[in-house]
C-alpha positions in Angstrom: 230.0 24.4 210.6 230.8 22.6 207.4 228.8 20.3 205.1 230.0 18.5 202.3 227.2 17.3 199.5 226.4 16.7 196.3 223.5 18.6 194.2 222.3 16.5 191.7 219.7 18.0 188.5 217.1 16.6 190.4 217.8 18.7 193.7 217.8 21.7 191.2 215.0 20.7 189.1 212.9 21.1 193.0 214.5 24.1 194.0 212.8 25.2 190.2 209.6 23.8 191.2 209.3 25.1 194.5 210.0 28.8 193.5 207.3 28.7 190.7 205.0 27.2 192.7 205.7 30.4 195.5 206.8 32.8 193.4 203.6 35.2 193.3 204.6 36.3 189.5 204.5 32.4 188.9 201.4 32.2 190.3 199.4 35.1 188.7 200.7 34.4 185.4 199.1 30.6 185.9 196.2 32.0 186.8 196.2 34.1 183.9 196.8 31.6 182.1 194.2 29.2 183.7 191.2 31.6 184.0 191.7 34.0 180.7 191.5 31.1 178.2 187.6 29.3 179.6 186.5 33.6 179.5 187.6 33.2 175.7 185.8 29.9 175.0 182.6 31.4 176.8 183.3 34.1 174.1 183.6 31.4 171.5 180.7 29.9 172.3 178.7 32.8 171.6 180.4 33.5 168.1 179.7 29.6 167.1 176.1 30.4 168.0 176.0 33.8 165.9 178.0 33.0 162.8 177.4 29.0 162.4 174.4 27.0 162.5 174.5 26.0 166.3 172.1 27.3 169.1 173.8 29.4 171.8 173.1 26.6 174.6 174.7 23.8 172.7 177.5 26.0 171.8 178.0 26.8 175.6 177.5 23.8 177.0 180.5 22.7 174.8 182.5 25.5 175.3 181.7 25.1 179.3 182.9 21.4 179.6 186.4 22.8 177.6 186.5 25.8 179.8 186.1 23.4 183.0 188.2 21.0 181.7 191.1 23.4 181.1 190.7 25.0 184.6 191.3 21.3 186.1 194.3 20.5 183.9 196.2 23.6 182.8 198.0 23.5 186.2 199.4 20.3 186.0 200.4 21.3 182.2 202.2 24.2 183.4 204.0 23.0 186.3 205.0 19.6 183.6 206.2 22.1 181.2 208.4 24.6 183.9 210.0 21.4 185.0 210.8 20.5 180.8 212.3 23.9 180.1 214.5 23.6 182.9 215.7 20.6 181.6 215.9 22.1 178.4 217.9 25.0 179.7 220.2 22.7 182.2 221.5 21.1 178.6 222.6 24.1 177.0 225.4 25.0 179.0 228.1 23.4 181.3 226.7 23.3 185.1 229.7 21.7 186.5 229.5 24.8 188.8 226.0 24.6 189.7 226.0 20.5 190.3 228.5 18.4 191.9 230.1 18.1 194.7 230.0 21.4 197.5 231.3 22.6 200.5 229.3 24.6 202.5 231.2 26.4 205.4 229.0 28.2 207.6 230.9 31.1 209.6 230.2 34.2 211.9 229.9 36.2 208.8 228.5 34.2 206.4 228.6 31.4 204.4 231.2 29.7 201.4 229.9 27.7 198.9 232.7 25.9 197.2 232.6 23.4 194.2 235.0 22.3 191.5 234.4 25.8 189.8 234.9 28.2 192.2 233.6 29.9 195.6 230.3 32.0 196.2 230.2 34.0 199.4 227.3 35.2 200.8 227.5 37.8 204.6 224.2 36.6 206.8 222.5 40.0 205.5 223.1 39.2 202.0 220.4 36.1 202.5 217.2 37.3 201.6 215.7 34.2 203.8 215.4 30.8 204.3 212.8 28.0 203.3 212.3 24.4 203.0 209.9 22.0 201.1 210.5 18.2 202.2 214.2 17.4 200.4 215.6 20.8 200.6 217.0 23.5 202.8 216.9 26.4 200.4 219.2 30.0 201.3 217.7 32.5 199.0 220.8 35.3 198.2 218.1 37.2 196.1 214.4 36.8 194.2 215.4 34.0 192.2 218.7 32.4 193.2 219.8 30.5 196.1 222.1 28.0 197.6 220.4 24.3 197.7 221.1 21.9 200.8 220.0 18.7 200.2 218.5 17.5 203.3 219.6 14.2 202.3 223.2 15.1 202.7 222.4 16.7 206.3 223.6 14.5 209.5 221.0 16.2 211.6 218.3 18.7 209.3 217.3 20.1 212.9 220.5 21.3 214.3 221.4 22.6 210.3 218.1 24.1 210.4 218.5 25.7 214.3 221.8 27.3 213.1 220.3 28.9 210.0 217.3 30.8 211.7 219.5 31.8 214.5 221.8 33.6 211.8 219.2 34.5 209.8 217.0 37.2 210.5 
């Protein structure tokens, strides 16, 4: 099977999303992130209360509605700046490589990604697995890296999607 398509920043900018967002490292470091700070400003609260001239309640109850409020926000913060930093980090270097035109040939033994830079092959045991979110096919060759199909770009997702699992296990 062969499919030719074209990754765009966009399709990578997803495939970056979508691995934070199940990547359980991503996720406890959020929640690090999300739940550690409010523990501080309850901790704040009662230092405002001991060193200034504010009762402990008042001090709490402000330090409460900051704590709640960055519980309900941080994620979208986070997720906002993964998203920048990829940008950031997609216009440092040359990606001619990474986005452009592909062609995917699917074989017995594996698959070929080629582009305008070069060829990546990949045996069927060499991908880790396969998952999708709603405009992607994604072929994970390891933790953190794998090849993007654009559903977009697929004739039929079903039959692409049919072949991969039987392949794929």
């Amino acid at each position: 099977m062969e499919i030719h398509y074209r990754l765009t920043e966009e399709d990578y900018l997803n495939f970056n999303m979508f691995h934070v967002k199940n990547s359980k490292a991503a996720m406890r470091s959020l929640n690090i992130q999300r739940f550690l700070l409010p523990i501080m400003f309850i901790f704040a609260a009662y230092l405002a209360s001991q060193f200034g001239d504010i009762p402990f309640v008042t001090a709490f109850v402000i330090y409460f509605i900051l704590a709640v409020l960055w519980i309900v926000f941080y994620p979208k913060y986070f997720y906002r700046h993964v998203k920048r930093m990829t940008k950031r980090m997609m216009n440092e270097g040359k990606n001619e490589g990474l986005l452009g035109n592909h062609v995917l040939r699917m074989t017995d033994e594996g698959i070929l990604d080629s582009s305008a830079n070069g060829e990546t092959r990949v045996t069927w045991a060499g991908i880790v697995e396969m998952k999708e979110d709603q405009n992607n096919i994604y072929l994970y060759n390891s933790g953190v890296s794998a090849c993007i199909l654009p559903k977009r770009e697929l004739h039929d997702v079903d039959s692409v999607r049919n072949y991969l699992v039987e392949r794929i296990k």
